[in-house]
C-alpha positions in Angstrom: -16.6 42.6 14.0 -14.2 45.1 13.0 -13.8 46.6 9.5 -11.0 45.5 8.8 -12.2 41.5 9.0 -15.1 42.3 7.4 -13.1 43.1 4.7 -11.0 40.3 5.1 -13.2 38.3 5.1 -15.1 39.8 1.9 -12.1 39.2 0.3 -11.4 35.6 0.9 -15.2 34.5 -0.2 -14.3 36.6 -3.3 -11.1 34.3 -3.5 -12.8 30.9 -3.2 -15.5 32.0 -5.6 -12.5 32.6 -8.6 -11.4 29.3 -7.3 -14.7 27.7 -7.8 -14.7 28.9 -11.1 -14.5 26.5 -14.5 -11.4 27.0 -16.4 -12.5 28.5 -19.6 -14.1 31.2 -17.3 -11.1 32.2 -15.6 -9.3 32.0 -18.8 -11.9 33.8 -20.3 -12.0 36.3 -17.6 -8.5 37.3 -17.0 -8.1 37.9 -20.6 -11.0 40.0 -20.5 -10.0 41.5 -17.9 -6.2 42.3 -18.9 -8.0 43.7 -22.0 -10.4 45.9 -20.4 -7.4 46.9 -18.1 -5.2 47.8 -21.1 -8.2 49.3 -23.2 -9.1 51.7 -20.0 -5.4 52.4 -19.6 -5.4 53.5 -23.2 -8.3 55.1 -23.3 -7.5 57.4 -21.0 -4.1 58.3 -22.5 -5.5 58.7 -26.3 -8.2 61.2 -24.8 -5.9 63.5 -22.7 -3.4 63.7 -25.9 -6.5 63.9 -27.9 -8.6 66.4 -26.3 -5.5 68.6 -25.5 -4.6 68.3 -29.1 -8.4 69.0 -30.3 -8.4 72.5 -27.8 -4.6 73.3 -29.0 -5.7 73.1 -32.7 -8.9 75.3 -31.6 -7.0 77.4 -29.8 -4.6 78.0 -32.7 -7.7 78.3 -35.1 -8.8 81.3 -32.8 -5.4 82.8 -32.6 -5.1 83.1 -36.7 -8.8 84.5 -37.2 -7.4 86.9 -34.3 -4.1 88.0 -36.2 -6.0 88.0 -39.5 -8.1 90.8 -37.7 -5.2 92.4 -36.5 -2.8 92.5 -39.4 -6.1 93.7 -41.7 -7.8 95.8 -39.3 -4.9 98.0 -38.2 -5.2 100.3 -41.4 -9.1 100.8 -40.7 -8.2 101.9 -37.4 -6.0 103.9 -38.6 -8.0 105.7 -41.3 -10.7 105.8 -38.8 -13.5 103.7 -41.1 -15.4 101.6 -38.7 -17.6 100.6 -41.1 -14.4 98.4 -43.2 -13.5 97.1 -39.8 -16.9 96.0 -38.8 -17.2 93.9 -42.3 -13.9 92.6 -41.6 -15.0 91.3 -38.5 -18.0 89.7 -40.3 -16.2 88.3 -43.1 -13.3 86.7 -40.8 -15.6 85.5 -38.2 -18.3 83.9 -40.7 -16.2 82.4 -43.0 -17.1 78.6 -43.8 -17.5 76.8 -40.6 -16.0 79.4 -38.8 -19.7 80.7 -37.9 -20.3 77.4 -35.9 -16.7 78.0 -33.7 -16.4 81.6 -33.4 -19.1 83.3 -30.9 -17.7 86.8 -31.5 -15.2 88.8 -32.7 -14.4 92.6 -31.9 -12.0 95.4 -31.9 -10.7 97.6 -28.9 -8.5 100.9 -29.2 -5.5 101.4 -26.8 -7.6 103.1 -24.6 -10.1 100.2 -24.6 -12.4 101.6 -26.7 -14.4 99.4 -28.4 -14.1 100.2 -32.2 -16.3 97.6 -33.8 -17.6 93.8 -33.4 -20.2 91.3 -34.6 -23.0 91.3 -32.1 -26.5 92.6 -33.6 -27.8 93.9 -30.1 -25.6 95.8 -27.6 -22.6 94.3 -26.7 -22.1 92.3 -23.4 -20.7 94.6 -20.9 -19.5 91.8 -19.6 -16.6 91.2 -22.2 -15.2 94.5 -21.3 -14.4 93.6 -18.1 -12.3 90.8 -18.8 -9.8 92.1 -22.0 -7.7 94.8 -20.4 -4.9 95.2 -20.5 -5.5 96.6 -24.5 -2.0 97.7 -24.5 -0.2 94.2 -23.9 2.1 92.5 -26.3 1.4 89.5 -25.9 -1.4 86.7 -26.9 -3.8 86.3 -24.3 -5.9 83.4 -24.0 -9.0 83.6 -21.4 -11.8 81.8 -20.8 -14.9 83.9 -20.5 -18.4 84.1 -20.0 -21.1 86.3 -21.0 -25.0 86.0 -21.4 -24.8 83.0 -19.6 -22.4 80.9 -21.9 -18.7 79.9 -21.9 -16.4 80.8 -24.4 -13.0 80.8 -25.3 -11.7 84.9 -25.6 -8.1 85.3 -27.5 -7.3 88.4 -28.5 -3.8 89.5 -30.3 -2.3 92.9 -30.7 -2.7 95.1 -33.5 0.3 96.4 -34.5 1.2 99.4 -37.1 5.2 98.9 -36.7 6.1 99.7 -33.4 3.2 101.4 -32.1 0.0 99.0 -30.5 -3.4 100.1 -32.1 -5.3 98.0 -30.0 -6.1 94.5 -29.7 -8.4 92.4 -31.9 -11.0 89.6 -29.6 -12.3 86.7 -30.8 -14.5 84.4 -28.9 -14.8 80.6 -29.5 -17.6 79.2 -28.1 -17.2 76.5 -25.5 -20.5 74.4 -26.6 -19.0 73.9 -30.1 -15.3 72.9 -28.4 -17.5 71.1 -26.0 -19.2 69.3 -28.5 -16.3 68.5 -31.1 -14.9 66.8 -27.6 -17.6 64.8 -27.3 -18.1 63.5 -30.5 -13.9 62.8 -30.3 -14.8 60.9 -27.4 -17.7 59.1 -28.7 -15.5 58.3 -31.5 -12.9 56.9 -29.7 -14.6 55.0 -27.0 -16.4 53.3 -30.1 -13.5 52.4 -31.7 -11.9 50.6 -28.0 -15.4 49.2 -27.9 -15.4 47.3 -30.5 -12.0 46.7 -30.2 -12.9 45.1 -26.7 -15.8 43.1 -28.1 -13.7 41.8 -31.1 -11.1 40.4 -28.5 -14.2 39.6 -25.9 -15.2 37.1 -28.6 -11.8 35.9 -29.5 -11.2 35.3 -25.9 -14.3 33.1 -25.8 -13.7 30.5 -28.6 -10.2 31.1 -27.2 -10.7 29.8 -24.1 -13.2 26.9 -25.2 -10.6 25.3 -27.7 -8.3 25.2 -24.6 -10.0 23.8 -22.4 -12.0 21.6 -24.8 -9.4 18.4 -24.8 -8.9 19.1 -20.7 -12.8 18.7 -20.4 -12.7 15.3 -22.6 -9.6 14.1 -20.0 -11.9 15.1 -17.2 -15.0 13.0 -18.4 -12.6 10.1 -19.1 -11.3 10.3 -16.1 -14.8 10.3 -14.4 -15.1 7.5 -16.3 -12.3 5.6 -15.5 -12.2 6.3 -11.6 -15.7 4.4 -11.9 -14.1 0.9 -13.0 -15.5 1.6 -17.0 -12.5 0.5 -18.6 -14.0 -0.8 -21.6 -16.2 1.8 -22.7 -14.6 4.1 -25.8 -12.8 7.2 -24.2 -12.6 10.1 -26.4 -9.2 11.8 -26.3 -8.5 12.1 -29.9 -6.5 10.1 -32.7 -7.8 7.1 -34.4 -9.6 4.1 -32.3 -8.4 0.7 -31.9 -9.4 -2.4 -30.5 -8.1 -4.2 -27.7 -8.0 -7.2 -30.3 -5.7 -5.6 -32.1 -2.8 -6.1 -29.2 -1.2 -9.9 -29.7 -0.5 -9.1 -25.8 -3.9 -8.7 -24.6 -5.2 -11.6 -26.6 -2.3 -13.7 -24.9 -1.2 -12.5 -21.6 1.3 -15.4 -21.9 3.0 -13.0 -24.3 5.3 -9.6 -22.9 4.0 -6.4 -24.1 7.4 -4.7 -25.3 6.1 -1.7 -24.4 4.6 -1.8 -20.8 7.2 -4.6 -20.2 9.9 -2.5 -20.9 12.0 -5.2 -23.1 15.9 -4.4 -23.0 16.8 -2.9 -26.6 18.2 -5.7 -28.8 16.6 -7.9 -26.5 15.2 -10.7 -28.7 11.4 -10.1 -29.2 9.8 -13.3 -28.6 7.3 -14.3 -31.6 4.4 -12.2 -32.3 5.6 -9.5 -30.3 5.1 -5.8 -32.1 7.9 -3.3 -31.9 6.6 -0.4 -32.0 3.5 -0.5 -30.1 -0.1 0.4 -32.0 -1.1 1.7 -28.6 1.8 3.7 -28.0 0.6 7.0 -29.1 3.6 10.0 -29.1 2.0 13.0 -31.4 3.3 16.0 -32.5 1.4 18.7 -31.0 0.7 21.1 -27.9 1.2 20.1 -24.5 -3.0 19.7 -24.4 -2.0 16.6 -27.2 0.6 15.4 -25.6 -1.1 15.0 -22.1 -3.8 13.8 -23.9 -1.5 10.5 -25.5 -0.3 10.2 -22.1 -3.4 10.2 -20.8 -4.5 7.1 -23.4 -1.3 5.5 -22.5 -2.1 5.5 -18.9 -5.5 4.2 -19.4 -4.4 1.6 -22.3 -2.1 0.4 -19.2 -4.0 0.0 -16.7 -6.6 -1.7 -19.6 -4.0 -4.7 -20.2 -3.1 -4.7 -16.7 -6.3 -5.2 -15.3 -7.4 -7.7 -18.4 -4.1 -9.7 -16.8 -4.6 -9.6 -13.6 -8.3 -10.8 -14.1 -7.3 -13.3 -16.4 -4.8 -14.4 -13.7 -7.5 -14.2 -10.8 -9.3 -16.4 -13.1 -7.2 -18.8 -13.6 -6.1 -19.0 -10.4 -8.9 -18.4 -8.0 -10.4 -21.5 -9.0 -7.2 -23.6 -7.6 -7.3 -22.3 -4.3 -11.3 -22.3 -4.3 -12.1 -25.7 -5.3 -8.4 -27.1 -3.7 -9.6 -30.7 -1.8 -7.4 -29.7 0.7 -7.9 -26.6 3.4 -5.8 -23.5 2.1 -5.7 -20.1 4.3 -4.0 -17.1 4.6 -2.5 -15.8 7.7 -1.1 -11.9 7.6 2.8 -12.3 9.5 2.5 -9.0 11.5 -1.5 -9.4 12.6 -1.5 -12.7 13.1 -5.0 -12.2 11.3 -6.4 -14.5 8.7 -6.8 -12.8 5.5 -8.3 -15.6 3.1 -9.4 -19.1 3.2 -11.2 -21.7 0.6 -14.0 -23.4 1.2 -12.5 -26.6 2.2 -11.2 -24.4 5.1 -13.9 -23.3 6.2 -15.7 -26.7 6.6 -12.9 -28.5 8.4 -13.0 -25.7 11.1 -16.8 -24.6 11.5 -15.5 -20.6 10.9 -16.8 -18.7 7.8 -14.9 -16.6 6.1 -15.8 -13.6 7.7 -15.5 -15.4 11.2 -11.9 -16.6 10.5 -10.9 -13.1 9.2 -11.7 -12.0 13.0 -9.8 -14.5 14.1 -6.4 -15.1 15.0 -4.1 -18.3 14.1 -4.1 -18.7 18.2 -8.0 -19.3 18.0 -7.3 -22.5 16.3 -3.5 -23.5 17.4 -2.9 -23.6 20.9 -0.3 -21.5 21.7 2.3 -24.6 23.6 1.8 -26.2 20.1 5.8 -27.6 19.6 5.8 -27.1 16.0 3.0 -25.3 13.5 2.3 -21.7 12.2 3.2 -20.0 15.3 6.2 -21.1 15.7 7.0 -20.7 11.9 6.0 -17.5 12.1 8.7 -16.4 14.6 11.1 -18.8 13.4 10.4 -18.2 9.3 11.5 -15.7 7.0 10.0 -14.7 3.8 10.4 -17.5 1.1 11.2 -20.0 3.5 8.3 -23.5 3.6 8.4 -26.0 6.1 6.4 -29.5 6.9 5.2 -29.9 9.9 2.8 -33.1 10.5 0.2 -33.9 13.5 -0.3 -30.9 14.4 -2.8 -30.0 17.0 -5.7 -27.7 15.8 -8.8 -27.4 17.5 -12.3 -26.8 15.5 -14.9 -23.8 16.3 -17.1 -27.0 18.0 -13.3 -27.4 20.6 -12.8 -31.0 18.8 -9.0 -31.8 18.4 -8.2 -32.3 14.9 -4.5 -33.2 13.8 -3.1 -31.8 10.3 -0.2 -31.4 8.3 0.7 -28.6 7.7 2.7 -27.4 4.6 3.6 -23.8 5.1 5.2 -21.1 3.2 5.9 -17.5 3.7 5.6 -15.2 0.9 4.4 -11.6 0.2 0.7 -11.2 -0.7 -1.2 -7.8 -1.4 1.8 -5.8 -0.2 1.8 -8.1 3.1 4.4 -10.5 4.2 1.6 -13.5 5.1 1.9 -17.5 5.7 -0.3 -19.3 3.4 -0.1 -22.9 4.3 -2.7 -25.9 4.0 -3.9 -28.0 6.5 -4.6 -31.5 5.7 -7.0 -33.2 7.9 -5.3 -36.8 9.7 -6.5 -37.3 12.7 -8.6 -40.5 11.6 -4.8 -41.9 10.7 -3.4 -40.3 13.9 -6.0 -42.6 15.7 -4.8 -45.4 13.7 -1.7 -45.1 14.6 -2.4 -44.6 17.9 -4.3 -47.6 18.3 -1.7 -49.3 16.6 0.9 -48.6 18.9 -1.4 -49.4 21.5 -1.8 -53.0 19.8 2.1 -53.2 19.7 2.3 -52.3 23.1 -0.1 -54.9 24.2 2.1 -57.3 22.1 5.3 -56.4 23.8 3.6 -56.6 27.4 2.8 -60.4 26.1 6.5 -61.1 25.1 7.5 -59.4 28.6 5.3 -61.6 30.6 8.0 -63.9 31.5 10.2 -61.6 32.4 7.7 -59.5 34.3 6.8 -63.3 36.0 10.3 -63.5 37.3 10.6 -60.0 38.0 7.1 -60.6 40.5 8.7 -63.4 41.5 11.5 -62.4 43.5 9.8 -59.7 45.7 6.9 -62.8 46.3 9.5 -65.2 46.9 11.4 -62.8 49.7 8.0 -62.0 51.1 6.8 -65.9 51.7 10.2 -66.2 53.2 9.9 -63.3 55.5 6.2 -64.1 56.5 7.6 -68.0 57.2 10.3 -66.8 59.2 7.8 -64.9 61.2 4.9 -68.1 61.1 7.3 -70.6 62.7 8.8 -68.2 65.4 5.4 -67.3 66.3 4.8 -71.6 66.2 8.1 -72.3 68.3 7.6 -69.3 70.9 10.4 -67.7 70.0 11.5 -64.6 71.7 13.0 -62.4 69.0 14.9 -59.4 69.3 13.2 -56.1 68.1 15.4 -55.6 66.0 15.6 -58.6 63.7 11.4 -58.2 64.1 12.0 -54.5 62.6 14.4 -55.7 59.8 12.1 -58.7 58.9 9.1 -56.2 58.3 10.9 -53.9 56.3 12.2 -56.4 54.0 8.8 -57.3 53.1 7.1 -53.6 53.2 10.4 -53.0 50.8 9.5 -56.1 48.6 6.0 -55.3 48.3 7.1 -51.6 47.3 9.0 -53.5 44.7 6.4 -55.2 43.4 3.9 -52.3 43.5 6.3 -49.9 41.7 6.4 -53.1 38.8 2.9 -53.4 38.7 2.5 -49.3 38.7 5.2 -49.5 35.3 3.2 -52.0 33.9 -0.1 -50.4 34.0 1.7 -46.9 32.8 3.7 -48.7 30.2 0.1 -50.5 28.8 -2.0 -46.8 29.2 -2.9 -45.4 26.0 -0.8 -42.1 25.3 -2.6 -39.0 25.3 -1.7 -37.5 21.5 -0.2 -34.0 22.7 3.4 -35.1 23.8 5.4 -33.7 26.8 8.9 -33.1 27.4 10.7 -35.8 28.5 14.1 -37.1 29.9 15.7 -39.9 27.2 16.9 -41.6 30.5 13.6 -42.2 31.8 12.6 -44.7 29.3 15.1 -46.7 29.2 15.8 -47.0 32.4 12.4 -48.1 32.7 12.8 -50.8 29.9 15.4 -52.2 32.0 13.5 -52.1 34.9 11.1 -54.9 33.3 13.2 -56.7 31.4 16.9 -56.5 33.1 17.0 -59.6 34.9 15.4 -61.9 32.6 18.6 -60.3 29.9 20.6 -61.3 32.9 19.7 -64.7 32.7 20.0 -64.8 29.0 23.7 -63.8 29.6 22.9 -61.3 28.0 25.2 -57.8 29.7 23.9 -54.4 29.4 25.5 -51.0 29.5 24.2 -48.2 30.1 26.4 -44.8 29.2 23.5 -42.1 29.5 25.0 -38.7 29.9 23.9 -35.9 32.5 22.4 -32.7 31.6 21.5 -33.6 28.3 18.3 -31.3 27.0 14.8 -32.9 27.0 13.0 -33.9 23.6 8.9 -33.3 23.2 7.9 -36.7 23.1 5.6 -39.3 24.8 7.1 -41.2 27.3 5.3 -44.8 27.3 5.7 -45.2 23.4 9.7 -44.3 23.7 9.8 -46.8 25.9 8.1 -49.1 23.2 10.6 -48.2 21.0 13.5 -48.9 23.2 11.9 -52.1 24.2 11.5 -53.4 20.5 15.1 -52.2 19.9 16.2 -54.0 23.0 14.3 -57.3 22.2 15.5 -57.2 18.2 19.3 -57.0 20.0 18.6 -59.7 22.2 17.0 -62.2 19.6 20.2 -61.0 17.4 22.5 -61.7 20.2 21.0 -65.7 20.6 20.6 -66.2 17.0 24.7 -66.1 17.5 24.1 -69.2 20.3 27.2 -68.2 21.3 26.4 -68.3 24.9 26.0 -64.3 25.9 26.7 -61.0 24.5 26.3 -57.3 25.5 24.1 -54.5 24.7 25.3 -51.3 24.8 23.3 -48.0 25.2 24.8 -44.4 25.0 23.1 -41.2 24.8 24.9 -38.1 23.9 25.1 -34.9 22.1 26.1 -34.7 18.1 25.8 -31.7 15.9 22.6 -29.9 18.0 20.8 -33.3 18.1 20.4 -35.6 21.1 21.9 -39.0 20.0 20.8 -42.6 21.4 22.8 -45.4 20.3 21.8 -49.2 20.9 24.3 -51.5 20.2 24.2 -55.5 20.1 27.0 -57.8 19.5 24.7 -60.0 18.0 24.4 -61.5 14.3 23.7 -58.7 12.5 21.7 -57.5 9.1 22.5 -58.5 5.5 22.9 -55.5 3.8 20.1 -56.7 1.3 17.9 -56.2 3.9 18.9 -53.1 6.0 16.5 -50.9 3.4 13.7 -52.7 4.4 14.1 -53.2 8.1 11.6 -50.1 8.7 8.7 -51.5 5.7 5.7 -52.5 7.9 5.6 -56.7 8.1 9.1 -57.8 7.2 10.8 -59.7 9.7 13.5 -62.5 9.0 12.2 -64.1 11.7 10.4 -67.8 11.1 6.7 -67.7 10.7 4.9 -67.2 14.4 8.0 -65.4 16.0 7.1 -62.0 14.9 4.7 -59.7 13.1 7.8 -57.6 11.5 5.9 -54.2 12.5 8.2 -53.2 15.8 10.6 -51.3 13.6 8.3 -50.0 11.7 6.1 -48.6 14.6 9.4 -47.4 16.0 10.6 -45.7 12.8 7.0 -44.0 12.6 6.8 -43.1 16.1 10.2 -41.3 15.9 9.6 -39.2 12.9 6.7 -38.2 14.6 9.1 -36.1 17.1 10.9 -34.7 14.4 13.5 -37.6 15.0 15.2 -40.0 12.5 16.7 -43.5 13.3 19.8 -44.6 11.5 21.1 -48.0 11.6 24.7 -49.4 11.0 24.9 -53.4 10.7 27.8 -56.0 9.5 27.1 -59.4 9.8 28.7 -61.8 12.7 29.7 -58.4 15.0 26.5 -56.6 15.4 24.0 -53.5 14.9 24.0 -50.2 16.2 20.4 -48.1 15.6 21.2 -44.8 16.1 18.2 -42.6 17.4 18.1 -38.7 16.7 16.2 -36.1 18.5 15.8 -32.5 18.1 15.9 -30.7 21.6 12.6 -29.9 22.9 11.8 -26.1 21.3 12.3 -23.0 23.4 9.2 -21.7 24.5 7.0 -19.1 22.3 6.3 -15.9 23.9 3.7 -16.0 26.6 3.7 -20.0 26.6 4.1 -21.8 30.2 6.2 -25.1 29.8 
């Protein structure tokens, strides 16, 4: 690893441990720092001024005590009296504290010939080696050393008008400067000490009042990110109970400050304007993040009390609803929530159906139910859909209604819809229409006698025919044999196919219907009882359009409802006794819908009683000629396709039901018709 990463990499750890660092000490630090940076900074600019100012003033000290020797000792050097000069020397050089700063003083001639000076023992030889030139001008300022210390030489020249004398020396020792540094810079350094430790301290309760309310937003925080909403969060100003908001103690009632009431908007009663929670103080930014803070948490305080007030009030509906209730998510297809009652009309638990898609209970060829409101639905639309198809975690087929709505729930467009359980009256119904059926292949027995009758009656003719040419040995021709046989192989097909209808027509449905051409069944009604209408004078027409869509129905039951249509227009048409009458049935297209139409010219419906035609048991038939429940099997049977029947009577010219079907459905992705 080179240097250069190791470095780098020094550095970043050094980086993350700052940013690993509380607050207060990085407040506290940087301003320590800045001072220490500023105090160093200054501290080294006081002491150059300082010193150099100290050794100027010393140096200037030096150069008088020079010139005093120079301007006095001139006339002993003159007068040649060394003795004078030497006391000079004494009494300049030992004056008051002068002793401590001046290590010598002494006197040279022109010609360098020391005159006089203030050592007791012989003078340092060395000095004399370092103040030539004697005969200069000008001050001279040296540093010097002799008997192994430092000093300070300055020597001046002494001057008798214009003529040089010689030049006076005096040495300042470089301990004393040495030391009057020190103790400068003692001094000094003290002083930014203290200074330092002075703002050191500040700094710290500095830094601690800062970040004091920031530590108490931290801790309620902590608190609050733990769901402890209702223990007492200090972040300053005066406490106050939740009981002390009318809109927590009634979340019936708008807050006017988290609702956000228009101003001027009427305030509805005990609604307080301003808000005691509200809190807006004057202060730093700490107080005022602090008051939003309390906001914030007072908000989210009445909106939680709300919302579990809410889940309280309404959890217990869909809980304890009689009737199944779940929740299916639109895009997954996933169920998100059911009740109980759910749950025990499927065999799933909750956590079972939430793995579970609405396919694992719907099949998917289901004509109408969740599926197909799912891709057919948009958000707030509802829909009915009845005996629908389900099947339970044991695979029983159960049949519900199903009242579904699509809404948004937890930030998810979902179908919530109930189910309710009706396959006992499905049965019912069922066996019901069976009973009816059973009815109706009583009335048609005389018809279905005649209808037998014919193909029988050709059949003993043809097998005569062929008895008595066998009896009189006749020789018949092949082909009159041939078209003998196939009348009766065609009039035993005849009666086959009737009996085949019959046993279809009397065959309990299954309860999942199929798709189904509207000509089928009516055709087939005829088929039954055509000719016994055609000797009741009774005409039919048939006007049943090509290419007309299918409708999802059962086949055998629309045929019981065409049949009890039929048979209502034919006791209509004899009540008349008229002697004949027609029956006319169209099918067509109107508005999206496939239309039947059965017309009768026959006597027609008071208009007292057309409301009640469909009520289960009224007939205006005498007692013993009917049971008065063909319409209203017929009515039921066709609302169970989706269908409606409509009826338009006047009395003395006839009825017309109408009959409406919705096409059969397109099929849902991935379904096979």
């Amino acid at each position: 690893m080179s240097a250069s990463t190791q470095t780098s990499g020094r550095a970043q750890a050094m980086l993350n441990r700052v940013r690993t660092l509380s607050l207060r000490n990085k407040i506290f630090l940087a301003t320590v720092g800045v001072v220490l940076l500023i105090s160093g900074a200054i501290a080294l600019l006081a002491r150059g001024i300082l010193v150099g100012t100290l050794d100027r003033e010393l140096e200037l000290r030096g150069v008088a005590i020079a010139q005093s020797i120079a301007e006095r000792g001139g006339g002993y050097i003159l007068d040649k009296r060394p003795e004078e000069l030497v006391a000079l020397l004494f009494d300049v050089s030992q004056l008051g504290d002068r002793k401590a700063l001046v290590a010598y003083s002494f006197v040279m001639d022109i010609d360098g010939k020391l005159l006089a000076h203030t050592f007791v023992r012989p003078f340092p030889t060395e000095l004399l080696e370092v103040v030539a030139p004697a005969d200069s001008q000008e001050t001279l300022v040296r540093p010097v050393r002799f008997e192994n210390s430092d000093a300070v030489d300055i020597s001046v020249p002494i001057q008798e008008g214009i003529y040089t004398l010689g030049r006076a020396h005096v040495g300042l020792r470089q301990s004393h400067i040495d030391a009057l540094v020190a103790k400068l810079r003692l001094t000094f350094l003290g002083f930014i000490s203290l200074v330092v430790v002075i703002i050191f301290l500040i700094a710290l309760v500095l830094s601690g009042y800062v970040v004091e309310p920031l530590r108490k937003l931290t801790s309620a925080a902590e608190i609050i990110s733990r769901g402890r909403l209702d223990q007492p969060l200090d972040l300053g100003g005066a406490p106050l109970q939740p009981g002390d908001c009318p809109a927590y103690a009634d979340t019936d009632l708008p807050c006017w400050h988290l609702d956000e009431m228009a101003p001027g908007e009427d305030m509805p009663p005990r609604t307080c304007n301003p808000c005691k929670f509200y809190r807006k103080r004057k202060g730093d930014e700490v107080v005022q993040l602090a008051d939003a803070f309390a906001n914030m948490v007072w908000s989210i305080r009445l909106y939680r009390h709300r919302l579990r007030e809410s889940e309280e009030r309404y959890r217990p509906l869909f809980q304890a609803n009689p009737d199944p209730f779940l929740v299916l998510d639109v895009a997954t297809r996933y169920f998100l929530d059911a009740n109980p009652r759910a749950q025990e009309l499927y065999g799933y638990s909750l956590a079972q159906l939430q793995d579970m898609t609405i396919g694992s209970i719907e099949p998917l060829g289901t004509p109408q139910g969740v599926q197909r409101f799912i891709t057919e639905g948009t958000s707030g639309d509802h829909v009915l859909y009845t005996k629908v198809g389900h099947i339970t975690r044991s695979g029983k087929t159960i049949y519900v209604n199903i009242h579904a709505t699509m809404a948004p729930y937890r930030e998810r467009v979902v179908v919530i819809f109930s189910a309710t359980d009706v396959t006992d009256l499905v049965e019912k119904d069922a066996q019901l229409i069976q009973a009816s059926k059973m009815k109706t292949l009583g009335e048609m027995s005389a018809g279905m006698a005649h209808e037998l009758n014919q193909p029988l009656n050709a059949i003993k003719l043809g097998s005569d025919f062929l008895k008595l040419a066998a009896g009189m040995d006749m020789d018949l021709p092949k082909a009159k044999f041939q078209q003998v046989s196939d009348e009766i192989s065609a009039q035993v097909d005849r009666a086959a196919a009737i009996i085949s209808h019959l046993r279809e027509f009397g065959r309990q449905s299954d309860l999942m219907p199929d798709k189904v051409d509207i000509r089928q069944p009516i055709k087939g009604v005829f088929a039954i009882i055509g000719q016994q209408l055609a000797l009741q004078n009774i005409g039919v027409q048939l006007e049943l359009a090509e290419g007309l869509p299918l409708v999802r129905a059962h086949i055998n039951r629309l045929e019981q409802v065409f049949f009890n249509l039929v048979a209502n227009a034919r006791d209509a048409i004899q009540a008349l006794k008229q002697g004949g009458g027609t029956i006319l049935i169209r099918s067509f297209m109107e508005n999206g819908q496939l239309v039947v139409s059965v017309t009768d010219t026959g006597c027609g419906i008071p208009p007292k009683d057309v409301p009640k035609i469909f009520e289960p048991f009224f007939t205006s038939k005498r007692a013993g000629e009917g049971m008065g429940l063909g319409l209203a099997i017929s009515y039921g049977i066709i609302k169970d396709y989706g269908g409606d029947i409509q009826v338009e009577s006047e009395v003395g010219r006839g009825t017309t039901f109408r009959l409406l079907f919705p096409p059969a459905a397109p099929p849902l992705n991935g379904e096979v018709l």
